[in-house]
N, CA and C of each residue as an Amber inpcrd file, in Angstrom:
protein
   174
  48.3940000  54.3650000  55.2120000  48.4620000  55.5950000  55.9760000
  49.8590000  56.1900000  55.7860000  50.1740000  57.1890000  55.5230000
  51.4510000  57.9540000  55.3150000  52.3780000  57.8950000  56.5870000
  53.2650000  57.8380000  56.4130000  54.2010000  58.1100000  57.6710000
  53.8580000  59.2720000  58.2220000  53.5590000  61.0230000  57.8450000
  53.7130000  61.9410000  59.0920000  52.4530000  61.4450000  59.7880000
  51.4890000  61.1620000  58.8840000  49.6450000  60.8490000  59.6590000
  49.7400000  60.0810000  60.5130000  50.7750000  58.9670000  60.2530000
  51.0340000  57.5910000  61.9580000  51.7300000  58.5680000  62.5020000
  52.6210000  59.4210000  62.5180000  53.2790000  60.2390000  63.4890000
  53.0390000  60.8700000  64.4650000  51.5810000  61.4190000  63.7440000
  50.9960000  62.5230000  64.0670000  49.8050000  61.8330000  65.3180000
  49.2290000  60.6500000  65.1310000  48.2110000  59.9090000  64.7470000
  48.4810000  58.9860000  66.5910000  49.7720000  58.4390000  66.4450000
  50.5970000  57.4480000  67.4260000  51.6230000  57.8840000  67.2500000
  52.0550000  58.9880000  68.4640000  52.8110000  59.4320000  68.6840000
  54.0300000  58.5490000  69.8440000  53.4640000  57.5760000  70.5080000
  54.6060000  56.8370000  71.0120000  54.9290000  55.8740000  70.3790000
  53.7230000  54.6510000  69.7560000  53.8610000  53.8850000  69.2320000
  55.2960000  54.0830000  68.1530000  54.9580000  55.4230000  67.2860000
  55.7990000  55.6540000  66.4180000  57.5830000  55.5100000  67.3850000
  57.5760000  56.2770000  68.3380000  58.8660000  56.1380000  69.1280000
  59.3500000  54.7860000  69.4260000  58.5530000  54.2890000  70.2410000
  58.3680000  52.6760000  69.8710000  58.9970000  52.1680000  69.2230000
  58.1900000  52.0520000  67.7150000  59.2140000  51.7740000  66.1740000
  60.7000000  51.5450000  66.6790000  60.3240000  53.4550000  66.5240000
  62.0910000  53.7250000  65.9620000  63.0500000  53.0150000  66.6680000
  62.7960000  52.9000000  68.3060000  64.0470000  52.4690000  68.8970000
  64.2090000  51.3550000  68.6660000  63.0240000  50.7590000  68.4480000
  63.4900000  48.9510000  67.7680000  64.1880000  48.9740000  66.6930000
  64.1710000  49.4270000  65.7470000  64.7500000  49.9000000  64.5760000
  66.2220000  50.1840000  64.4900000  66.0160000  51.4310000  65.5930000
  67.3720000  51.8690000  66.0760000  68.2600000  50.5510000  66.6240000
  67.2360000  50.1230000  67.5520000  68.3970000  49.0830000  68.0130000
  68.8820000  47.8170000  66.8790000  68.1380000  47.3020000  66.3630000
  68.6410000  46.2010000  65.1910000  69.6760000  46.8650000  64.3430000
  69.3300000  48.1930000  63.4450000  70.2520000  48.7740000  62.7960000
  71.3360000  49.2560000  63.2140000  71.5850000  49.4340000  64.5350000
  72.7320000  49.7150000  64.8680000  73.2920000  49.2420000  65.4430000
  72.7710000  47.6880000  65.6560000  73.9440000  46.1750000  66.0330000
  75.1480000  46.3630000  66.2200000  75.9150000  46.4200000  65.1230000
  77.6550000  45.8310000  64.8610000  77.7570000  47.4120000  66.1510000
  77.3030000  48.6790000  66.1130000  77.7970000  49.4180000  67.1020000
  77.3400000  49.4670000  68.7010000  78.3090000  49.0000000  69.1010000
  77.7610000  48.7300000  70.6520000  77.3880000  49.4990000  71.5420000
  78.3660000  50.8360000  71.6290000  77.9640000  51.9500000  72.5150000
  76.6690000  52.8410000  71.9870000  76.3080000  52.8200000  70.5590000
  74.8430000  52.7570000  70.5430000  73.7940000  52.2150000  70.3820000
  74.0750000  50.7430000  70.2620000  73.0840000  50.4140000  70.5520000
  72.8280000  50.0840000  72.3080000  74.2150000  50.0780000  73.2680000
  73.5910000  50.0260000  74.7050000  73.2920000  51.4050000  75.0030000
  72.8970000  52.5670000  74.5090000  72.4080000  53.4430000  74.4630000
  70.9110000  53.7930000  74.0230000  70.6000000  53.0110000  73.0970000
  69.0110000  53.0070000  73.1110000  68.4440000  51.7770000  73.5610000
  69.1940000  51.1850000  74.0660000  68.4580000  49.8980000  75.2660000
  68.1350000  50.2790000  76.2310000  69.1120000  51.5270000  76.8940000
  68.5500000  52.7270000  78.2000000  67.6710000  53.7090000  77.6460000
  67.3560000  54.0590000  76.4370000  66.6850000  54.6540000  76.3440000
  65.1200000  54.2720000  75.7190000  65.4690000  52.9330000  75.5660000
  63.8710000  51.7930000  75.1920000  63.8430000  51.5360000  76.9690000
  64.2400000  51.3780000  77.6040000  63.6750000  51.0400000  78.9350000
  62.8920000  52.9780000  79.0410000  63.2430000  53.7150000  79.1440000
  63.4420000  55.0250000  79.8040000  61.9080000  55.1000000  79.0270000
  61.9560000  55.2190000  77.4840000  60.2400000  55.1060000  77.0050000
  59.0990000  54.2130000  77.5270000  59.6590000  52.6410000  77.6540000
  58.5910000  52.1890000  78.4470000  58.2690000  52.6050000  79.3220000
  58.8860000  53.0070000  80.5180000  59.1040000  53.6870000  81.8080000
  58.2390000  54.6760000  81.8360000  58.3140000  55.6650000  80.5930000
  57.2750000  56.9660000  80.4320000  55.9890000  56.4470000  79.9400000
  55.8160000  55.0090000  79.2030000  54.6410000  54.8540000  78.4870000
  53.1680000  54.3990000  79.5300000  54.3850000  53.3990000  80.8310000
  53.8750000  52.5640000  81.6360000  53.2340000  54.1910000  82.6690000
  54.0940000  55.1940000  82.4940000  53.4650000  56.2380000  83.7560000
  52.0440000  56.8100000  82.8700000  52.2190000  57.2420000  81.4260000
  51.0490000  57.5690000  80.7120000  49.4550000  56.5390000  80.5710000
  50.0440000  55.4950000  81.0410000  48.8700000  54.5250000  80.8490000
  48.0780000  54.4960000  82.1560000  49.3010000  54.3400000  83.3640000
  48.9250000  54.6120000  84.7710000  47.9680000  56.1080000  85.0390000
  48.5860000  57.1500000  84.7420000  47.6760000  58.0700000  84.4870000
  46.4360000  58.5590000  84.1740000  46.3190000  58.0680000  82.9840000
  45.1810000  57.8170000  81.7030000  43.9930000  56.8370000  82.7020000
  44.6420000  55.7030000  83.5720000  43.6630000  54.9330000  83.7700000
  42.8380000  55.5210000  85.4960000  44.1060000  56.2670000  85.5440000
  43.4000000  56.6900000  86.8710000  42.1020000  57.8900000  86.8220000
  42.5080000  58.5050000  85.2380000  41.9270000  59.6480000  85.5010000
  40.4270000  59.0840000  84.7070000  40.2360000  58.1000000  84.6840000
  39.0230000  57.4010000  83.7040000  38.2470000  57.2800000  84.8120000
């Protein structure tokens, strides 16, 4: 599957990814990577309200 089609396709999942990504690759730098550790909590945070949502409205 192409990268924009998962993009397009799994749109958090893909976010997901990245911040894991983000966070390994940007190890040796600390102030960003404790910057997308608040901002991997802040996505779960939004994923956990989209699921809550989703299940209520089922």
């Amino acid at each position: 599957m192409p990268d924009e089609e998962y993009k397009k396709l799994h749109p958090i999942l893909n976010e997901v990814t990245q911040t894991y990504v983000g966070l390994y690759t940007n190890r040796p730098n600390e102030k960003n990577r404790e910057k997308l550790i608040k901002l991997e909590a802040l996505l779960h945070e939004k994923l956990e309200q989209l699921e809550k949502a989703r299940n209520e409205a089922e």
